[in-house]
C-alpha positions in Angstrom: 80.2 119.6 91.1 78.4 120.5 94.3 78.8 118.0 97.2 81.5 116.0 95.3 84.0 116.2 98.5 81.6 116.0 101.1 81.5 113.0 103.1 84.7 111.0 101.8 85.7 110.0 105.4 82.0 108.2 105.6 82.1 106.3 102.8 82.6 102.7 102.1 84.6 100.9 99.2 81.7 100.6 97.0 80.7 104.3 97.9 84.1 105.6 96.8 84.0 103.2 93.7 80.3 104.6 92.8 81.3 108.2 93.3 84.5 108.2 91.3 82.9 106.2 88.5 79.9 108.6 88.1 82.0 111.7 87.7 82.5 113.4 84.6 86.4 113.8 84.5 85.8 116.9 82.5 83.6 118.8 84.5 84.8 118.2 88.2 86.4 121.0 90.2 88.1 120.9 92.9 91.7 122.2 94.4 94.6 120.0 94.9 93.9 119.7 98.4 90.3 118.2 97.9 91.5 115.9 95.2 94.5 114.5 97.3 91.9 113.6 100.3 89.7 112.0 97.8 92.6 110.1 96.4 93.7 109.1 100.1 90.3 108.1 101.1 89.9 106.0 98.3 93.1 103.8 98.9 92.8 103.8 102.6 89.6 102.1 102.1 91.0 99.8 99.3 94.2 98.9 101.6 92.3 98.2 104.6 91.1 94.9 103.2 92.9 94.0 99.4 92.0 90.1 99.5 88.3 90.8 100.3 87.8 92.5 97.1 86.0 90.1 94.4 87.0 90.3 91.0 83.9 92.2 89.8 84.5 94.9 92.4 88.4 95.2 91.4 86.7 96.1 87.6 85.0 99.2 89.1 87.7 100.2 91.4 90.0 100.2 88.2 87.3 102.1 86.3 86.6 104.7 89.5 90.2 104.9 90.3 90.7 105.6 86.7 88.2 108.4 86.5 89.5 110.1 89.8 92.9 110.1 88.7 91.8 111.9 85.7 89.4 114.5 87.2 91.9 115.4 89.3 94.7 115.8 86.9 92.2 118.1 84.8 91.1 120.1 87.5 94.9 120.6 88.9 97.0 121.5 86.3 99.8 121.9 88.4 99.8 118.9 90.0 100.2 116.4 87.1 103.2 114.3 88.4 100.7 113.8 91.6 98.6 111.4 90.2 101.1 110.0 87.9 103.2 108.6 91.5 99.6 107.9 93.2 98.8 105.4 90.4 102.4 103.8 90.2 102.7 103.5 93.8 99.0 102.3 94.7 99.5 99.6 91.4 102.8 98.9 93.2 101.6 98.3 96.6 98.1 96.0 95.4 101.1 93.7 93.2 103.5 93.8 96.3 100.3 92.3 98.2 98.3 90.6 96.0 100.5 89.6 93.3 99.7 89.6 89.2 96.6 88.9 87.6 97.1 88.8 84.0 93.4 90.2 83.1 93.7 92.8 85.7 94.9 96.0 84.6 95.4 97.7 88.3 97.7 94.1 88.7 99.8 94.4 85.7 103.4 94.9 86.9 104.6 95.5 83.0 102.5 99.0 83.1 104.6 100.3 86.0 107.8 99.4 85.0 107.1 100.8 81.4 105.3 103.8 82.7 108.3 104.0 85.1 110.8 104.1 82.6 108.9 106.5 79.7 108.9 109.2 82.1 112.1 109.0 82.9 113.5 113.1 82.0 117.1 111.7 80.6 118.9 108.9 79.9 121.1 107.1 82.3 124.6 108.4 81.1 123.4 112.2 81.7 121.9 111.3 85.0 125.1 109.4 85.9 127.1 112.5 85.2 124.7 115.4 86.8 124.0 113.1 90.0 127.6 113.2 90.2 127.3 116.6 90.6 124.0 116.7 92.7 125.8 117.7 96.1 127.2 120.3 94.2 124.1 121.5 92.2 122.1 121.1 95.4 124.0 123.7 97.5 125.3 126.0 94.8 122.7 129.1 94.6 122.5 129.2 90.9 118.9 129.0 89.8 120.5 127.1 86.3 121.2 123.7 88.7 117.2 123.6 90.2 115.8 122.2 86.9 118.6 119.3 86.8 118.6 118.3 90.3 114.3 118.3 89.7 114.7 116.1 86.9 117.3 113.5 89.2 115.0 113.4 92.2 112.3 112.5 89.7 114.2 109.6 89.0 114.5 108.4 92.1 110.7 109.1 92.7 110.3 107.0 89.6 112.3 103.5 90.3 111.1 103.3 94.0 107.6 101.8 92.8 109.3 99.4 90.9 112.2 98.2 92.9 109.7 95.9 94.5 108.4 94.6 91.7 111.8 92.6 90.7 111.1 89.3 91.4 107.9 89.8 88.9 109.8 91.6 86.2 112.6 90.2 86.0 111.8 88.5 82.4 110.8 91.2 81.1 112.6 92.9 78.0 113.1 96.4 79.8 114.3 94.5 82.9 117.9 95.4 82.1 117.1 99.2 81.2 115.4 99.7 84.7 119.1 97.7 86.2 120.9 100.0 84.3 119.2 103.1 86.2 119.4 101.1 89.2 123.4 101.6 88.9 122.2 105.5 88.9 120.0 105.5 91.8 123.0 105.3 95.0 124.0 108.6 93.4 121.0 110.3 93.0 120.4 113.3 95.7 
């Protein structure tokens, strides 16, 4: 799509919202490096003023956000867990601020925590055992241990959007599953 980059830095919230929503997620190009400054215009301009934001706009924002997240994935295979952490962590930091709203799916804290927890690459017994390894794994040269101390950093990445989330989650039924990785996480490289 010619011109699809050009300009971020200019645009507004509703300019971001109307080009993101109007792309075809299965056409768009693009490298990594354009999609991450498309991604990081688009939530600059979001975080700079949350409350401002009526509840029609936050509609399209999910809906452009949406769309970008999935051009981008598409056009950067290699990048998948990219936008995976973007979404958790911007859906993190609008609940952190702005709090739940039930009929709001950018402002459902259940959809990180599950998300959070599906893509976790093991259970919490094997990570328990390998992170007890990690220093180990970490500074041994064997390319066997890379995979495994991957997969426990990933788990890290994946419990930090969360973590602040507690004091909304914790009724939920897969509360105690994320507390049960939590005992995990101080050992985790």
């Amino acid at each position: 799509m010619t011109g699809l980059f050009d300009g971020l830095d200019r645009l507004d919230l509703d300019g971001h919202v109307r080009r993101w929503t109007t792309v075809d997620a299965d056409w768009a190009g693009g490298d990594v490096s354009q999609w991450i400054a498309a991604a990081q215009q688009f939530v600059a301009r979001l975080q700079a003023d949350p409350a401002g934001v009526t509840d029609e706009q936050w509609r399209a924002i999910a809906t452009a956000w949406s769309t970008l997240l999935a051009a981008a994935e598409r056009s950067t295979d290699s990048a998948e867990d990219e936008w995976f952490f973007r979404d958790l962590w911007l859906r993190s930091w609008l609940l952190q601020r702005l709090g739940s709203r039930g009929d709001d799916p950018l402002f459902d804290p259940e959809f990180v925590l599950v998300r959070a927890l599906d893509a976790m690459p093991m259970n919490p017994e094997e990570a328990g055992a390998l992170a007890a390894r990690s220093f180990e794994m970490e500074h041994s040269q064997k390319p066997e241990f890379l995979p495994q101390v991957r997969k426990l950093r990933k788990i890290r990445r994946l419990l930090n959007p969360v973590r602040p989330l507690a004091p909304l989650l914790a009724d939920h039924p897969r509360w105690q599953e994320f507390q049960s990785w939590e005992q995990v996480a101080p050992d985790l490289p």
